[in-house]
N, C-alpha and C positions, 0 to 999 in steps of 0.2 A: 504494500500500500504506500509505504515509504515511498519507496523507487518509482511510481508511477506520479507520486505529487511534482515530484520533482519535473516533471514533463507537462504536466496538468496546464492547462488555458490559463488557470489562476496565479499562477505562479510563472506564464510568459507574460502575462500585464506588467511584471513588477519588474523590480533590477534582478541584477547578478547579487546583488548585495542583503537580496533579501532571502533569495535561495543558499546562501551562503550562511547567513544568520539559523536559519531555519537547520538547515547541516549540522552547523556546529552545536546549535542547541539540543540535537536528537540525538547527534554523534555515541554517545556512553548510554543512553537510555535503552531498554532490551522493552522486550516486547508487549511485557504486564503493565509496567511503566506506561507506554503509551497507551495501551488500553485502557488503562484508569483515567488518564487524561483525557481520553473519548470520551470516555461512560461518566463522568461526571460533567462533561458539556454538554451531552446532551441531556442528560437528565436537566440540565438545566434552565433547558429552551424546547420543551416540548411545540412551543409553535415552530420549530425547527425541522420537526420530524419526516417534513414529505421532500425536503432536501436530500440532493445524494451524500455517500458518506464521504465522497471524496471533500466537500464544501465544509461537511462538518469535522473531519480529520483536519480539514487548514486550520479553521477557525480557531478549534481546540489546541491544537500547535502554536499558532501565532499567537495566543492568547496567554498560553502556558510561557511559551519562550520569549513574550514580551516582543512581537519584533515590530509593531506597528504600535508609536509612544505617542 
C-alpha cells in the first residue's frame, strides 16, 4: 500500500519534498504501526468512509507525520 502511494495522483500534485517527508516518516515504522494509524483515522471520520483507502492511508500519514503544517 506503501509503494503504491508513492505513485498515487495524490502524491504527483505535491513536491518531491513531500514524498520525501512522507518516506522518511514511515521509513522505521512496520506494518501494525501503520495500521493503527489507519484504524484510528478512520475511526475518526466516519463521514470519510465511502473514500478509497488509498485517500484515507494519505491522510492518516500526512496527519500522523505532520507533513502539511
Amino acid at each position: 500500500m506503501l509503494d503504491g502511494l508513492r505513485f498515487s495522483p495524490v502524491m504527483a500534485l505535491g513536491t518531491e519534498d513531500r514524498t520525501n517527508k512522507l518516506a522518511n516518516c514511515t521509513q522505521n515504522m512496520n506494518g501494525e504501526q501503520i495500521l493503527a494509524i489507519a484504524d484510528k483515522y478512520v475511526e475518526a471520520r466516519p463521514e470519510k468512509w465511502h473514500e478509497s483507502v488509498h485517500f484515507q492511508l494519505f491522510g492518516a500519514l500526512t496527519e500522523a507525520c505532520r507533513i502539511f503544517k
